[in-house]
N, C-alpha and C positions, 0 to 999 in steps of 0.2 A: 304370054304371061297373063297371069289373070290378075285382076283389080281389084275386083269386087265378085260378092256371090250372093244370091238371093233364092232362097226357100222355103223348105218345113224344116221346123229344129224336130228332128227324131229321140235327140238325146243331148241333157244341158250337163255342164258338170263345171265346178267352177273354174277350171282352168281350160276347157276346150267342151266347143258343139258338135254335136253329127246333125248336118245342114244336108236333107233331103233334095237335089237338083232333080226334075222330071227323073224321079228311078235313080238315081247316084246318089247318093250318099258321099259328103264330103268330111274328113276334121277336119276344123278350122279351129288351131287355139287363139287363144282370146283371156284377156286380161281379165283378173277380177270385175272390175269397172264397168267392163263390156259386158260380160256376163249377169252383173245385177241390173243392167240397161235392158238386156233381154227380157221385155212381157211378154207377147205374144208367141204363138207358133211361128207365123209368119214373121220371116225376117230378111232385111239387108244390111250386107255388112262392107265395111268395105276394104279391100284383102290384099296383103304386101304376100308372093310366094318365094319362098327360098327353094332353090334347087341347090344341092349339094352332092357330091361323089354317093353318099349314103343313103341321105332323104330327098324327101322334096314335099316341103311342107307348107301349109298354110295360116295366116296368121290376119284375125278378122278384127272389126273395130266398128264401133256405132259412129263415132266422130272420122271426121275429116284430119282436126285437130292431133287426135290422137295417135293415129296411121302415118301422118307427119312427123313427130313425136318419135314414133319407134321405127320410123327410116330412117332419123337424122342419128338415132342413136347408133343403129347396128353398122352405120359406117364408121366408128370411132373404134380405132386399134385395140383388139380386147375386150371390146364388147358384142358378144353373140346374141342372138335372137333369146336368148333364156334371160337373160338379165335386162337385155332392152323389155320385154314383155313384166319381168319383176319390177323397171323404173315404172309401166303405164298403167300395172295393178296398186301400185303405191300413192302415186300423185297424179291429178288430170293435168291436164295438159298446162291451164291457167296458171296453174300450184306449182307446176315443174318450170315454166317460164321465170315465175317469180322466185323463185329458189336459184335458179340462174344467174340471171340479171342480180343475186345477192349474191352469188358465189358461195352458198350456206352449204361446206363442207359436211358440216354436222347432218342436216338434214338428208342429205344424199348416202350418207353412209347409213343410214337406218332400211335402206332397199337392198334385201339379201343378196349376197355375192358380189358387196360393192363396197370394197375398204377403203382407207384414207386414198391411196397412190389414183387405185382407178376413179374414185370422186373426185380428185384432183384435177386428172385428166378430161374427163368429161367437163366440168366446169371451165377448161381453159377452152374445148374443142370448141365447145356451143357458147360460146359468148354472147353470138348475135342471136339465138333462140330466142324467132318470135311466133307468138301464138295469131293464125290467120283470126282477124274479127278485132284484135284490138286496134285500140286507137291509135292510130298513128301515120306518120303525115308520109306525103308520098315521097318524099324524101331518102324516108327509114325506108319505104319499100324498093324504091329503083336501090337504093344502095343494098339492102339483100338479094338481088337479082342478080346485080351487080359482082357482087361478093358471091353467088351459087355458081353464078358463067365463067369467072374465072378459078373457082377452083375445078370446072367441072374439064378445064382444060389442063389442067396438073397443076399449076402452081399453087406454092405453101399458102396458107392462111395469114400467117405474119407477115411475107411482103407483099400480100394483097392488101391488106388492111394497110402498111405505108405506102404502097403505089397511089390509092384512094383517098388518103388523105388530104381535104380539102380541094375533093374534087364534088363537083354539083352537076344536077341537069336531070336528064332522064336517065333510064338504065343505060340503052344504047352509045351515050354521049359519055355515063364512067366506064362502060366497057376498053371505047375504045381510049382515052386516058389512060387509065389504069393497065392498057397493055402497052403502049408507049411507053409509059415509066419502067413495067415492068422489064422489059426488053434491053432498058439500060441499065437493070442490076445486075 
């Protein structure tokens, strides 16, 4: 799987580059945002790939933030890489956090292809949508660890988040918590 990809841009366009690799030639699309980040020839970016029955596509980002961003999105039911890419040419990452953490329906339905039902949904999926680099105490962070480990093991969001409650410590300490409790719903 590739991560990241680093070259000569041969050709910028505002919704995707042709990123020269020694002689390859790659597209990478890339958000507006990313796009206007692009000065130079030289560049790195760094690259979520979808492989699919049809495609198999690349999709680049100057931030770390952002690439964050549009993987947490394109996991949510109904949401495809076309429209996670329309949330990250709309709002940086800081702006999408905070439009979250407000639940600002309005403002999510102004990202094309994104009406009241799927703002809705989005807004309940990503509740805990934190942007890496903000403040906040290591608390907030073992509990999103917390909260990624266990759903990365299937269970639902909601009775993770009541397994977890008013559990403390380090990530590994609400791991194992949080699957104790789980275990008895």
């Amino acid at each position: 799987m590739i991560v990241g990809i680093e070259g000569v841009v041969e050709h910028r366009d505002p919704t995707y580059v042709h990123i020269n690799v020694n002689g390859l030639i790659y597209e990478v699309h890339v958000s507006i945002n990313t796009s206007n980040a692009i000065q130079q020839k030289r560049v790195k970016l760094y690259a979520t790939q979808i492989i699919r029955e049809e495609t198999n596509a690349l999709y680049g980002f100057m931030q770390k933030n952002e690439k964050k961003m549009f993987d947490t999105l394109i996991k949510i039911n109904g949401v495809g890489p076309k429209v996670a890419l329309a949330v990250c040419s709309t709002f940086t990452p800081e702006t999408f956090a905070r439009v979250v953490s407000s639940k600002d329906v309005g403002m999510l339905k102004r990202v094309p292809g994104i009406g009241p039902k799927a703002a809705s949904r989005i807004l309940v999926e990503l509740a805990d949508f934190i942007v890496d680099g903000e403040a906040e105490s290591s608390v907030g962070a073992s509990m999103s660890e917390a909260v990624m480990a266990l759903e990365s093991l299937g269970f639902k969001k909601e009775a993770i988040q009541k397994a977890l409650a008013g559990v403390s410590g380090d990530t590994a300490t609400m791991v194992k918590e949080g699957l104790k409790k789980l275990q008895r719903l």
